[in-house]
PyMOL Python script that loads the backbone (N, CA, C, O; Angstrom):
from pymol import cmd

cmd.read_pdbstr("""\
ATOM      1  N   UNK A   1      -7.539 -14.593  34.062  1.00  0.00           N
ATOM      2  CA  UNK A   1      -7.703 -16.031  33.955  1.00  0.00           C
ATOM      3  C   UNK A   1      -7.365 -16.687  35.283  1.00  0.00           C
ATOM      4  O   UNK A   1      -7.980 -17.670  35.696  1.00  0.00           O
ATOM      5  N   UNK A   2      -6.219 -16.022  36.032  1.00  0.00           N
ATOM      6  CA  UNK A   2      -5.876 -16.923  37.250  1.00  0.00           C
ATOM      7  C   UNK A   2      -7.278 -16.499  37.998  1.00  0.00           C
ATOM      8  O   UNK A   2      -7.653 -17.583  38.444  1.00  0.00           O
ATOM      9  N   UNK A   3      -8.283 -15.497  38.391  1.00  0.00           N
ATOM     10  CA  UNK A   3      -9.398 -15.552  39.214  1.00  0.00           C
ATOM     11  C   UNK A   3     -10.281 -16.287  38.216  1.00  0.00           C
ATOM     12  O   UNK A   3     -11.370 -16.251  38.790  1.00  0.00           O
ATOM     13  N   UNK A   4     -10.406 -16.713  37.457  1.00  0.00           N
ATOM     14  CA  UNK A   4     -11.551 -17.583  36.830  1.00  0.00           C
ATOM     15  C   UNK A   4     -11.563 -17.373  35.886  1.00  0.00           C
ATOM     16  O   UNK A   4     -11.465 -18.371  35.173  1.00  0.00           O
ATOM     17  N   UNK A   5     -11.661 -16.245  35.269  1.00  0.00           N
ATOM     18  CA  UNK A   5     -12.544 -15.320  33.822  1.00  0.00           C
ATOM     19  C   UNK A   5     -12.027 -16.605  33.003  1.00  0.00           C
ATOM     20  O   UNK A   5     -11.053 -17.302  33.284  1.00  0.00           O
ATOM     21  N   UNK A   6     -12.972 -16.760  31.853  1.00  0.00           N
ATOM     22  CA  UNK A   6     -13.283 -17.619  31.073  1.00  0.00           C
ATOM     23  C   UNK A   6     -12.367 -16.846  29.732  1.00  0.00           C
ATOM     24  O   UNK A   6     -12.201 -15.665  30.037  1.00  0.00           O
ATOM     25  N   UNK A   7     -11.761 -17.153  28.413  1.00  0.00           N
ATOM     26  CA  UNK A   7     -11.084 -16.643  27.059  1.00  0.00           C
ATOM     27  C   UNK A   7     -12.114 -15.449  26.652  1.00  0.00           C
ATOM     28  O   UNK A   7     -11.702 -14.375  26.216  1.00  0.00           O
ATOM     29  N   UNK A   8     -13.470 -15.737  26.835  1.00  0.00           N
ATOM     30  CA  UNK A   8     -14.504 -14.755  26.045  1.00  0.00           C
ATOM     31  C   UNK A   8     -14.506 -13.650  26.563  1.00  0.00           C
ATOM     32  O   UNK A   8     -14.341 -12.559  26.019  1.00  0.00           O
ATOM     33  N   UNK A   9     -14.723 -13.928  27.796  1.00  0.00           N
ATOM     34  CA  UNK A   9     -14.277 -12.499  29.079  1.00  0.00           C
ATOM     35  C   UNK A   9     -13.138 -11.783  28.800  1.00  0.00           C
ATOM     36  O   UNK A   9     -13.118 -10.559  28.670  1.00  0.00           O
ATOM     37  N   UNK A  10     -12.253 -12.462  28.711  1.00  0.00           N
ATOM     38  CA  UNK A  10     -10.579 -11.427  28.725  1.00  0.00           C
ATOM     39  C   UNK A  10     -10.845 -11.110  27.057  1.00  0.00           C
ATOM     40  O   UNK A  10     -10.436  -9.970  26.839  1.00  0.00           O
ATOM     41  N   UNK A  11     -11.266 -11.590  26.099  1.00  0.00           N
ATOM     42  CA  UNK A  11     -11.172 -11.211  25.042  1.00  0.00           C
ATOM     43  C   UNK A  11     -12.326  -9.956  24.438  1.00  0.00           C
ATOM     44  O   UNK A  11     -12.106  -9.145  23.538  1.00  0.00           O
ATOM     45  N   UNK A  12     -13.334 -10.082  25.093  1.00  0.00           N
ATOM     46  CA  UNK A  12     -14.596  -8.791  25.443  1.00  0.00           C
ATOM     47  C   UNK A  12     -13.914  -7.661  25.969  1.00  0.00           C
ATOM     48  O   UNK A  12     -14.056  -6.559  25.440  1.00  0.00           O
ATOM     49  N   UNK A  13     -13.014  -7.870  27.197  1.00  0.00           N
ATOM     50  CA  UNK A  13     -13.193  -6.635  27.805  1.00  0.00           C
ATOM     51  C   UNK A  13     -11.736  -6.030  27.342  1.00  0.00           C
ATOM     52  O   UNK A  13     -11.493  -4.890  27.739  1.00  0.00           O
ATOM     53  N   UNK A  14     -10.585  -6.798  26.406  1.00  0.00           N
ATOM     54  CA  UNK A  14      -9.557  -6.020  25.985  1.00  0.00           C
ATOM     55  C   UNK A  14     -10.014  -5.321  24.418  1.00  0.00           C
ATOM     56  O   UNK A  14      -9.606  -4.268  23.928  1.00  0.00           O
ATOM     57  N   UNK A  15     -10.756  -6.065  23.993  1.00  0.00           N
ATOM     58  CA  UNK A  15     -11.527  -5.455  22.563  1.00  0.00           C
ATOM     59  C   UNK A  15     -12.220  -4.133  22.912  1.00  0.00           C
ATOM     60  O   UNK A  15     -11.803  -3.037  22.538  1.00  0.00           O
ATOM     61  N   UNK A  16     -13.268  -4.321  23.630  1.00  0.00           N
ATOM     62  CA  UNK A  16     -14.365  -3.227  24.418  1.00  0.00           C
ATOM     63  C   UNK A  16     -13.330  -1.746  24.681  1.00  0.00           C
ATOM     64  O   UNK A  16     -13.511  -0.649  24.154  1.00  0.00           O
ATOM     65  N   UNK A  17     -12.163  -2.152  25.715  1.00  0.00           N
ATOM     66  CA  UNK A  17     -11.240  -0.829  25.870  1.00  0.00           C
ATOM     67  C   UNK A  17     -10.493  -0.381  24.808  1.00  0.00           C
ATOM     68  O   UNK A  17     -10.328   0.835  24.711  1.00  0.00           O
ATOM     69  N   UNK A  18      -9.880  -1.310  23.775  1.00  0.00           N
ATOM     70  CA  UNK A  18      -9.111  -0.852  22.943  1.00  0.00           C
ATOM     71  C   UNK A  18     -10.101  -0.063  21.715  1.00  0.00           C
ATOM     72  O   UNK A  18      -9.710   0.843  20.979  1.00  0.00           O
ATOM     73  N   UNK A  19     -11.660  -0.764  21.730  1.00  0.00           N
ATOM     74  CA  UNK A  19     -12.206   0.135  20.988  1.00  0.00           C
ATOM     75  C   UNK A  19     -13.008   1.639  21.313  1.00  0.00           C
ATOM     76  O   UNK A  19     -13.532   2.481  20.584  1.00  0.00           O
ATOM     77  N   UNK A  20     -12.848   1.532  22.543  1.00  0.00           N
ATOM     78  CA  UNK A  20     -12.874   2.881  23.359  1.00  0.00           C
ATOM     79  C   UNK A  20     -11.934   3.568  23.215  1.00  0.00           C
ATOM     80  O   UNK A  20     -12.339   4.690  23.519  1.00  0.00           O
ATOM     81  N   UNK A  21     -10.439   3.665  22.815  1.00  0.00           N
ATOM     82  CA  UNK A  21     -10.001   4.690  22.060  1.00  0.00           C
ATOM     83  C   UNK A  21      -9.495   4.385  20.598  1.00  0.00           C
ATOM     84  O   UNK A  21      -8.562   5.118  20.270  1.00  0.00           O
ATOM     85  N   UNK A  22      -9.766   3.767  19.950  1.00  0.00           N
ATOM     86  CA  UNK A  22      -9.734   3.392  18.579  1.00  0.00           C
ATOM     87  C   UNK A  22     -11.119   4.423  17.652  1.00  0.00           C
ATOM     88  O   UNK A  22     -10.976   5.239  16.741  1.00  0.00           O
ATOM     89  N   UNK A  23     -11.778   4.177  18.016  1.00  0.00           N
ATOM     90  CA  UNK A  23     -12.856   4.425  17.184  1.00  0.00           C
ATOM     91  C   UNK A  23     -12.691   6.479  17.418  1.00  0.00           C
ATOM     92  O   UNK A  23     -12.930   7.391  16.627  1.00  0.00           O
ATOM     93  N   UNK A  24     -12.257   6.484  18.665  1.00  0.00           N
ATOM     94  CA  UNK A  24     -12.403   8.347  18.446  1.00  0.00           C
ATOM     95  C   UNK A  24     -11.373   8.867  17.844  1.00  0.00           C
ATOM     96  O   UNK A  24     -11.517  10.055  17.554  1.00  0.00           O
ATOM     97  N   UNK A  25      -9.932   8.164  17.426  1.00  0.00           N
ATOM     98  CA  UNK A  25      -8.868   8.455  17.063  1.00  0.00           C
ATOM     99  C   UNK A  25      -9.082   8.018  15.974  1.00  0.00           C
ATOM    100  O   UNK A  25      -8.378   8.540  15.109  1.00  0.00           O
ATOM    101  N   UNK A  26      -9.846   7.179  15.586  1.00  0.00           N
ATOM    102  CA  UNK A  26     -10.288   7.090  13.893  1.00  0.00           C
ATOM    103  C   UNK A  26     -10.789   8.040  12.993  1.00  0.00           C
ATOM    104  O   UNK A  26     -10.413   8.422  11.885  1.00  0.00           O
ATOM    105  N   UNK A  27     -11.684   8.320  13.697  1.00  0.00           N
ATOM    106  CA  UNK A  27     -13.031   9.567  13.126  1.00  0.00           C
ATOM    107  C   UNK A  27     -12.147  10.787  13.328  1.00  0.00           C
ATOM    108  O   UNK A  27     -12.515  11.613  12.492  1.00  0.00           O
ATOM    109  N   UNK A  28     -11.190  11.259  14.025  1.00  0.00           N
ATOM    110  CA  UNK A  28     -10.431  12.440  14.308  1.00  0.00           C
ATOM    111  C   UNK A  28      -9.531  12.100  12.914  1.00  0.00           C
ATOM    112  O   UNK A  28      -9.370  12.988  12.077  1.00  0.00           O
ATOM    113  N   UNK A  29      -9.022  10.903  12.747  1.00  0.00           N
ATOM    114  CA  UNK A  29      -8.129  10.828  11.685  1.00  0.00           C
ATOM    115  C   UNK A  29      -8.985  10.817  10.402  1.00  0.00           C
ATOM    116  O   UNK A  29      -8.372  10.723   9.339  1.00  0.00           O
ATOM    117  N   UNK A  30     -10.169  10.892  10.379  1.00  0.00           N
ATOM    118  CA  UNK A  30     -10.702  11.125   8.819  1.00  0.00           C
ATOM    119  C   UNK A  30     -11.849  12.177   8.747  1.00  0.00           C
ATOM    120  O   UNK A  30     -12.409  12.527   7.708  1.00  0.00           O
ATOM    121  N   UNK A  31     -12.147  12.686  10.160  1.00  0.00           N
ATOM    122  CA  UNK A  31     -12.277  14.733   9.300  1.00  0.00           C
ATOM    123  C   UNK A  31     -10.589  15.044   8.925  1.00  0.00           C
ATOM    124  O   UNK A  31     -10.340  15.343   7.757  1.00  0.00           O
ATOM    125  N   UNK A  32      -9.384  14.964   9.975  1.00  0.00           N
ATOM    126  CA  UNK A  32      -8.799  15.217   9.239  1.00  0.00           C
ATOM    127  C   UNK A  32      -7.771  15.322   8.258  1.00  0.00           C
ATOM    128  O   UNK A  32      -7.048  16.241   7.874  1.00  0.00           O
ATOM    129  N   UNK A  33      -7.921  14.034   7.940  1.00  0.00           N
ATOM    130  CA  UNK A  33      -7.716  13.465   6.020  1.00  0.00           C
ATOM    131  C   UNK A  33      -8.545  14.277   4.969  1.00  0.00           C
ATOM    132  O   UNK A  33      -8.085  14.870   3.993  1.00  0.00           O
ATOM    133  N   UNK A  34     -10.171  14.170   5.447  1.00  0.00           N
ATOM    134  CA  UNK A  34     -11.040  14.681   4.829  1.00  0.00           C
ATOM    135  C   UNK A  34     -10.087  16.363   4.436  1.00  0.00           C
ATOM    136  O   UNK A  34      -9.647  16.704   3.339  1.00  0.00           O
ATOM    137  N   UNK A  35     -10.015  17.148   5.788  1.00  0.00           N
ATOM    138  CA  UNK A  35      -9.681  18.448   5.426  1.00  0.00           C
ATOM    139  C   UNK A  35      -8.458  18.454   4.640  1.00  0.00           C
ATOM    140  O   UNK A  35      -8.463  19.214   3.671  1.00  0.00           O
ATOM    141  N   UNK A  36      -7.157  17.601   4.904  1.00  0.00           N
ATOM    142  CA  UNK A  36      -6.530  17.820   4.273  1.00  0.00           C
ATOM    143  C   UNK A  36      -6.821  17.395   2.699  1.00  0.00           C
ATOM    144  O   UNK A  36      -6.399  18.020   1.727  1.00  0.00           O
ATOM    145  N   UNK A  37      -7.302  16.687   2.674  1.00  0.00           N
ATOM    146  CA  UNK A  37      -7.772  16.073   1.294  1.00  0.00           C
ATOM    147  C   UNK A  37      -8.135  17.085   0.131  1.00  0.00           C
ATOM    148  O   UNK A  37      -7.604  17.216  -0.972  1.00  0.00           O
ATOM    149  N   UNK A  38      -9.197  17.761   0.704  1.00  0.00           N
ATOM    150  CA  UNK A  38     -10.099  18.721   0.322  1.00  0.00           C
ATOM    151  C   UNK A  38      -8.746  19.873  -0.417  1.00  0.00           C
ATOM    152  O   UNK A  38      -8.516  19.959  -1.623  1.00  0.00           O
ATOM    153  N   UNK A  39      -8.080  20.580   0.586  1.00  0.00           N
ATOM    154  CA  UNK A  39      -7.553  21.542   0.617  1.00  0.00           C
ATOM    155  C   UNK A  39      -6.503  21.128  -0.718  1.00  0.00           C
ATOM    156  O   UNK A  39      -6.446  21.830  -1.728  1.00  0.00           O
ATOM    157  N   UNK A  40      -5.710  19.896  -0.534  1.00  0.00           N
ATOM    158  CA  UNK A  40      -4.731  19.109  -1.755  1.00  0.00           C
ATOM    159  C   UNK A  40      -5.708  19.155  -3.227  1.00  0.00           C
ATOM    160  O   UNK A  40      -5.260  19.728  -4.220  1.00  0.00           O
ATOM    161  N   UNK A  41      -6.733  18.659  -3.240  1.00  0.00           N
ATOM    162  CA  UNK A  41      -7.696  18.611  -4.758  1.00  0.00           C
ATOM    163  C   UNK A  41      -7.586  19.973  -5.336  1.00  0.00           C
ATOM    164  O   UNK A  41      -7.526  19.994  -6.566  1.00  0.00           O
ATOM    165  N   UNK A  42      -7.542  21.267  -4.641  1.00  0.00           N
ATOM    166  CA  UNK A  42      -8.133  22.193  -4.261  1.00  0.00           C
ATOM    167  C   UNK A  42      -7.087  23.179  -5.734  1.00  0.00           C
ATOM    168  O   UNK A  42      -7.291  24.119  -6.503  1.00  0.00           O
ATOM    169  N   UNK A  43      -6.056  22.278  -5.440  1.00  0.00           N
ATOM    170  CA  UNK A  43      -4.918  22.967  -6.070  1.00  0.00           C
ATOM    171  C   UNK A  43      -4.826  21.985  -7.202  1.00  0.00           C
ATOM    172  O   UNK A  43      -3.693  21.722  -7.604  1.00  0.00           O
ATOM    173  N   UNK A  44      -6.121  21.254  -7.924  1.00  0.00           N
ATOM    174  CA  UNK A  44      -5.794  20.637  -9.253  1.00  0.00           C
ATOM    175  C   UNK A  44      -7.097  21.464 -10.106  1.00  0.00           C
ATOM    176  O   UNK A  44      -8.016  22.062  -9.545  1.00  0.00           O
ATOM    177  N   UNK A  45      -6.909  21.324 -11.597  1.00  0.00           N
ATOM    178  CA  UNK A  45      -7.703  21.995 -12.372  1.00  0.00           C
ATOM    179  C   UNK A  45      -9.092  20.908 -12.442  1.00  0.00           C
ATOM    180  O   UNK A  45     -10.299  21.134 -12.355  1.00  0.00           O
ATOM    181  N   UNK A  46      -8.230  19.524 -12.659  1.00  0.00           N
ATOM    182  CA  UNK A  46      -9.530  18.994 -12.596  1.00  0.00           C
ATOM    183  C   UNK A  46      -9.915  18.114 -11.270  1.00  0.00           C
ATOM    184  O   UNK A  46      -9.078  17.461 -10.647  1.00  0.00           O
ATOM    185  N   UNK A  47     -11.527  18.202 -10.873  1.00  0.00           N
ATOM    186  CA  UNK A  47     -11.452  18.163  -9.429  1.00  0.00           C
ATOM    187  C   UNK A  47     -13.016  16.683  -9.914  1.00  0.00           C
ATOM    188  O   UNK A  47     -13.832  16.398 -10.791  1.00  0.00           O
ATOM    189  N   UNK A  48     -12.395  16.144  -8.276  1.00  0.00           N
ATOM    190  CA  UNK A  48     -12.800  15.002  -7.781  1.00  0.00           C
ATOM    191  C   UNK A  48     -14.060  15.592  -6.818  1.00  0.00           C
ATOM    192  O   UNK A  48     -14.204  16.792  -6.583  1.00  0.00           O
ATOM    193  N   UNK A  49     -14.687  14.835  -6.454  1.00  0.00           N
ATOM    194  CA  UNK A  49     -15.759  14.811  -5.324  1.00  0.00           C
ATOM    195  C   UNK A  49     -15.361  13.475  -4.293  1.00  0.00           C
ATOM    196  O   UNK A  49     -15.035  12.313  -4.533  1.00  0.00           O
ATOM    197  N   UNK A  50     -15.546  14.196  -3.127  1.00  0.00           N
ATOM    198  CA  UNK A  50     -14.931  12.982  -2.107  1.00  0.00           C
ATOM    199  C   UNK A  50     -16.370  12.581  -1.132  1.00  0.00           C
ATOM    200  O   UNK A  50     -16.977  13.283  -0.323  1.00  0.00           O
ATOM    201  N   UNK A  51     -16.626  11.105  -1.600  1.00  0.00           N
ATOM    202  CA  UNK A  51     -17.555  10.930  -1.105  1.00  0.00           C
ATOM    203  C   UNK A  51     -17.441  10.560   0.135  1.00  0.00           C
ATOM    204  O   UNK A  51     -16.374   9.980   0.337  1.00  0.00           O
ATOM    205  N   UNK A  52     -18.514  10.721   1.593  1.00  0.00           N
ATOM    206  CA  UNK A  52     -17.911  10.115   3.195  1.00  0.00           C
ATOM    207  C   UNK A  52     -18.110   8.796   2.820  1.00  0.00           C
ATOM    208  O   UNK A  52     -17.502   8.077   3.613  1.00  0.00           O
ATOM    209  N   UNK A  53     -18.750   8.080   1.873  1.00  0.00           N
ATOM    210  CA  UNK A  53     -18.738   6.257   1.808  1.00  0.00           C
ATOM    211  C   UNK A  53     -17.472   6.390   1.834  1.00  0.00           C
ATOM    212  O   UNK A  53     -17.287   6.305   3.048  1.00  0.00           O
ATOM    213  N   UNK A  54     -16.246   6.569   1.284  1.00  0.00           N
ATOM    214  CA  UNK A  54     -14.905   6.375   1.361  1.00  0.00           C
ATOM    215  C   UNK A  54     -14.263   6.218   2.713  1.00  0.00           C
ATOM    216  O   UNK A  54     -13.533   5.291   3.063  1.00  0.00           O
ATOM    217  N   UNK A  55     -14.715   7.458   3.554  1.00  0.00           N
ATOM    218  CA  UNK A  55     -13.854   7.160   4.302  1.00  0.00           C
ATOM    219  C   UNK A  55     -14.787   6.420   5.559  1.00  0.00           C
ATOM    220  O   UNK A  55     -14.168   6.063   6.561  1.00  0.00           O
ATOM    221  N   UNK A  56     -16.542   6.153   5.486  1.00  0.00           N
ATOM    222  CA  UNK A  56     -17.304   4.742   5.776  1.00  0.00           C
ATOM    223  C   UNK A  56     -16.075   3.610   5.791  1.00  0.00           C
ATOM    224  O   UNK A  56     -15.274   3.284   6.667  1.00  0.00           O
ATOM    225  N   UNK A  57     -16.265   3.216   4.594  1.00  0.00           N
ATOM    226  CA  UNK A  57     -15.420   1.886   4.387  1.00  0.00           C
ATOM    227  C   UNK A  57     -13.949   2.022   4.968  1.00  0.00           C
ATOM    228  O   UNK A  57     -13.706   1.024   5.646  1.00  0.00           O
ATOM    229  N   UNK A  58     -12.910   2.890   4.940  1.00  0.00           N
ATOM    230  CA  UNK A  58     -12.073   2.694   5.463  1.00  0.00           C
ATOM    231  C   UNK A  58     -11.989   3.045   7.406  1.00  0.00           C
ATOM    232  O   UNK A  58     -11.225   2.787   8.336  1.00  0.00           O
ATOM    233  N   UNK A  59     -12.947   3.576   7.244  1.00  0.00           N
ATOM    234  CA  UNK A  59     -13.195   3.239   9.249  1.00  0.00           C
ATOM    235  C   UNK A  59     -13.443   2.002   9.304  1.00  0.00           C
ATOM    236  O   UNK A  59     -12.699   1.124   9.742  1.00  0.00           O
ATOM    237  N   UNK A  60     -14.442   1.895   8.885  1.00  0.00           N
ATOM    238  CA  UNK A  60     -14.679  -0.318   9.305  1.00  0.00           C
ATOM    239  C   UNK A  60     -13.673  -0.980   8.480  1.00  0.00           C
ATOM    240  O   UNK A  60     -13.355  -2.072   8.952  1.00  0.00           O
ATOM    241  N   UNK A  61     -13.289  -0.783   7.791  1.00  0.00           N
ATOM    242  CA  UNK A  61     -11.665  -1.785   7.429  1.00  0.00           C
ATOM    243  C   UNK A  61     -10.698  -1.678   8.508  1.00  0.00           C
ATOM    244  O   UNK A  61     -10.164  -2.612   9.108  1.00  0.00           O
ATOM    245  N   UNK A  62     -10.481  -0.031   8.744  1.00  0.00           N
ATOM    246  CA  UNK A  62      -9.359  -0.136  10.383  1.00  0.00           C
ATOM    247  C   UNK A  62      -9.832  -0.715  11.377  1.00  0.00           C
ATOM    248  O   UNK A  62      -8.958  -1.273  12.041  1.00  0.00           O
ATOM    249  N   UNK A  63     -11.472  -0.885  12.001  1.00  0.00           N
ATOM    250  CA  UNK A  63     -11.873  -1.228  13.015  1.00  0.00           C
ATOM    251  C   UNK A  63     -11.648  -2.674  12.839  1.00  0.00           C
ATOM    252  O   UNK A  63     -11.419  -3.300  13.874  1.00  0.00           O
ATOM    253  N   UNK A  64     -11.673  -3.398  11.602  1.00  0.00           N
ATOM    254  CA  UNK A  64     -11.957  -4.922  11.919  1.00  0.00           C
ATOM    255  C   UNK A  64     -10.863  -5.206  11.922  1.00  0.00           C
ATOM    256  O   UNK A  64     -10.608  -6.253  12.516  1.00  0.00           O
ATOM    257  N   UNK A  65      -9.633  -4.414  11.254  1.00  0.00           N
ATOM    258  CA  UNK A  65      -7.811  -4.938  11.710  1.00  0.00           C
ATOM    259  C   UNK A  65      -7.431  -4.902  12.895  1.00  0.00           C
ATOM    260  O   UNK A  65      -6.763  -5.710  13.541  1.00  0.00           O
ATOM    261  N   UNK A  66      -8.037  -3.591  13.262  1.00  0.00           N
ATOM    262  CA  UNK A  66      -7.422  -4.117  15.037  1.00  0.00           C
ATOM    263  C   UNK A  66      -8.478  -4.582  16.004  1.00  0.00           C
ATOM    264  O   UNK A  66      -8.220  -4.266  17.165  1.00  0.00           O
ATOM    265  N   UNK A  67      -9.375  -5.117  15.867  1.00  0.00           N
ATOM    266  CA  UNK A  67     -10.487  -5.761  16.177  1.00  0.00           C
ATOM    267  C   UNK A  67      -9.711  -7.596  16.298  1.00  0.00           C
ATOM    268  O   UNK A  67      -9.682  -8.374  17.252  1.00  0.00           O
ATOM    269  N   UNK A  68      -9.081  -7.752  14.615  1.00  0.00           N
ATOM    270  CA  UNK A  68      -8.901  -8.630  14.652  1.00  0.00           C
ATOM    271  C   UNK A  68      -7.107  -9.284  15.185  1.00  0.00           C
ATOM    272  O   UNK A  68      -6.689 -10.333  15.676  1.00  0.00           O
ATOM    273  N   UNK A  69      -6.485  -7.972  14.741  1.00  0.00           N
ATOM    274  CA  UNK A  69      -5.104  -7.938  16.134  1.00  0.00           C
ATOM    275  C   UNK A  69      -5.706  -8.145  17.252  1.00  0.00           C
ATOM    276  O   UNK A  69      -5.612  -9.167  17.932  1.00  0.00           O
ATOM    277  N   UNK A  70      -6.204  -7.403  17.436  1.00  0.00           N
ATOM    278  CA  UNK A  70      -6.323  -7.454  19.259  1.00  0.00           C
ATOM    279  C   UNK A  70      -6.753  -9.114  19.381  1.00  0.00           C
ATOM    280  O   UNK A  70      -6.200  -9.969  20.073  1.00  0.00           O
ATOM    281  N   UNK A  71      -8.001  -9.278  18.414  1.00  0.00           N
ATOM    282  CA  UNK A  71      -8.153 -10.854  19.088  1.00  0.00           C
ATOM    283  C   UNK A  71      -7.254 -11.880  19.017  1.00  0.00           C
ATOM    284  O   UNK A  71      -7.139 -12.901  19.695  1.00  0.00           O
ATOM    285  N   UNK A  72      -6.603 -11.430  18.042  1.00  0.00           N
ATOM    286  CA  UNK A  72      -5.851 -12.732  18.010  1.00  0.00           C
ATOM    287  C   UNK A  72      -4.453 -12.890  19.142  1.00  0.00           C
ATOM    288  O   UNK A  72      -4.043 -13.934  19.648  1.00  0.00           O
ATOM    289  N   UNK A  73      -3.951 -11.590  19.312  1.00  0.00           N
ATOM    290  CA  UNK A  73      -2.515 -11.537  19.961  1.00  0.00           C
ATOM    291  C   UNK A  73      -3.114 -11.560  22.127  1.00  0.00           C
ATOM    292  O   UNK A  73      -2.441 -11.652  23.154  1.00  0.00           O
ATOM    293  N   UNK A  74      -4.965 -11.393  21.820  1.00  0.00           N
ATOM    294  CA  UNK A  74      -4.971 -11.836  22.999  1.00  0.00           C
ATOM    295  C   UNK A  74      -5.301 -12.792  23.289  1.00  0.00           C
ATOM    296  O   UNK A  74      -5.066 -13.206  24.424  1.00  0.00           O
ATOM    297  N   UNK A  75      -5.868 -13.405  22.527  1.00  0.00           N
ATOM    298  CA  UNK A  75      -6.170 -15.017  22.639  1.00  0.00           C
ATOM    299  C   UNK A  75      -4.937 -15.786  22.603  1.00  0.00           C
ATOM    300  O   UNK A  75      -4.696 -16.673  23.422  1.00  0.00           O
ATOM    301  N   UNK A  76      -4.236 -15.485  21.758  1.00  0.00           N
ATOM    302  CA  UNK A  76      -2.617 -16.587  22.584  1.00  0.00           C
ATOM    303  C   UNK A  76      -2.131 -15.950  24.037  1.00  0.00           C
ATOM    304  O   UNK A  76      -1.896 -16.847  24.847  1.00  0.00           O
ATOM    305  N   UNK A  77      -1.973 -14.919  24.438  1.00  0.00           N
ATOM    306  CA  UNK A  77      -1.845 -15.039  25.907  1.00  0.00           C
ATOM    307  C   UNK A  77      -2.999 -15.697  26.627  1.00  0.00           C
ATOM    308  O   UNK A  77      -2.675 -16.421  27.568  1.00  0.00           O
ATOM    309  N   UNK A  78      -4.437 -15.564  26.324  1.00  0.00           N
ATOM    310  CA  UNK A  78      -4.906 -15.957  27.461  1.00  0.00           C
ATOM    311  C   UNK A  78      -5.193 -17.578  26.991  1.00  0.00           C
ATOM    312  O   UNK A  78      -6.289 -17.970  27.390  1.00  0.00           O
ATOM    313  N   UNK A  79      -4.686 -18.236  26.489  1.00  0.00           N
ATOM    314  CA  UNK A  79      -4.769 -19.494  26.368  1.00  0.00           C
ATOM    315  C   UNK A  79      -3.422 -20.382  26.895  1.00  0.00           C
ATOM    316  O   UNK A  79      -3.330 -21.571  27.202  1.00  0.00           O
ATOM    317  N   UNK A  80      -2.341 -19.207  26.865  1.00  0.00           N
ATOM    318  CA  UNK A  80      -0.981 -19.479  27.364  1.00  0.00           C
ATOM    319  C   UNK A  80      -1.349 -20.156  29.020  1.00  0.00           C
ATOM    320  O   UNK A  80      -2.433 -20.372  29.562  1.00  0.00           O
ATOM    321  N   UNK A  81       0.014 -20.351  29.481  1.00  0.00           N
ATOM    322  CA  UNK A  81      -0.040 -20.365  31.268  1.00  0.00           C
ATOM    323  C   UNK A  81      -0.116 -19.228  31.826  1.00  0.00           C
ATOM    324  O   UNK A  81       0.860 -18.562  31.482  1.00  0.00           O
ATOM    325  N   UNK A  82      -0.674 -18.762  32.401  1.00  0.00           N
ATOM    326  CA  UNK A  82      -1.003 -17.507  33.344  1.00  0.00           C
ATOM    327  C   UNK A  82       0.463 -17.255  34.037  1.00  0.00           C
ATOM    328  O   UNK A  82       1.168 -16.257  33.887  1.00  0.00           O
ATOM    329  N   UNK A  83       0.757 -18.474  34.877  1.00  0.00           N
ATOM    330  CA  UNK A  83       1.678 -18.017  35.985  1.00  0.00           C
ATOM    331  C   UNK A  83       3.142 -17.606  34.627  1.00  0.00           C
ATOM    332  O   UNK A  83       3.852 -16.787  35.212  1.00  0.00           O
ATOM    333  N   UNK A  84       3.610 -17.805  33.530  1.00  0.00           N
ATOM    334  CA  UNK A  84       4.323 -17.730  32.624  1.00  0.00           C
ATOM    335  C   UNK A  84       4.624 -16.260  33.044  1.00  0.00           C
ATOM    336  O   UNK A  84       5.569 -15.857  33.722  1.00  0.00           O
ATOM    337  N   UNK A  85       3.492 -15.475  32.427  1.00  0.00           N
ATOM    338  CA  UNK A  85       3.139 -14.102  32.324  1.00  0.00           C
ATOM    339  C   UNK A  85       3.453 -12.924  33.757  1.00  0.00           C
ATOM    340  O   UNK A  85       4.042 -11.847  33.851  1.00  0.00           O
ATOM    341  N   UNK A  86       2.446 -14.125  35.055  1.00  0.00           N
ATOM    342  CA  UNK A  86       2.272 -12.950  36.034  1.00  0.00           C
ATOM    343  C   UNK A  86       3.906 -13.048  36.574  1.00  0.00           C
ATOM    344  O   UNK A  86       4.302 -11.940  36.936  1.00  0.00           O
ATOM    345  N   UNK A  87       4.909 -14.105  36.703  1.00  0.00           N
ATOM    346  CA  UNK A  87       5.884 -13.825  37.229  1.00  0.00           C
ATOM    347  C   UNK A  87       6.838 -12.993  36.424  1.00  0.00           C
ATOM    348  O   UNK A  87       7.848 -12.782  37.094  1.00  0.00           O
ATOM    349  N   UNK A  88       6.894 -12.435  35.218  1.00  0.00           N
ATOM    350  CA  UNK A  88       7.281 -11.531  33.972  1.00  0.00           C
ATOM    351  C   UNK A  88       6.576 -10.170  34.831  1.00  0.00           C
ATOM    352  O   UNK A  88       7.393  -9.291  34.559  1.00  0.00           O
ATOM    353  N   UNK A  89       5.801  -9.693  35.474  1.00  0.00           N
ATOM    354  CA  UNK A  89       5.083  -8.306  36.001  1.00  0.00           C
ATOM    355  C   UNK A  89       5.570  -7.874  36.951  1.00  0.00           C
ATOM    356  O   UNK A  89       5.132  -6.838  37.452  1.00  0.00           O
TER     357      UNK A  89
END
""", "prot")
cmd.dss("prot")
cmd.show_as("cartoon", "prot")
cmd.util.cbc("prot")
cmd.orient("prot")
């Protein structure tokens, strides 16, 4: 913000990185849920089918929570005073 960048800018490009490792640490966390999942049913008599819509919907439920953390906890800094912040670094 102190070189110019506009709220949309700082709020694009901290979303953009944080979902550059969000989204691969997601999908790593639900093959393996999935496996563990699988292996836990495995040991009941009566058995479930685990559909991937399940864990569909709960990837885009995590993506839009911290989608929507991130926007929000960066939009009060970058609406804050800049110099507040850079003399805190």
């Amino acid at each position: 913000k102190v070189n110019g960048a506009k709220v949309k800018d700082i709020l694009r490009i901290f979303l953009k990185d944080i979902m550059k490792m969000a989204l691969p640490c997601i999908i790593v966390g639900d093959i393996g849920a999935w496996l563990i999942a699988r292996q836990w049913l495995m040991s009941f008599s009566e058995k479930i089918t685990i559909t991937p819509l399940l864990f569909i919907c709960v990837t885009i439920l995590l993506l839009v929570i911290i989608a929507l953390s991130v926007i929000i906890n960066c939009y009060k800094v970058a609406n804050s005073n800049p110099v507040k912040y850079l003399k805190d670094e």
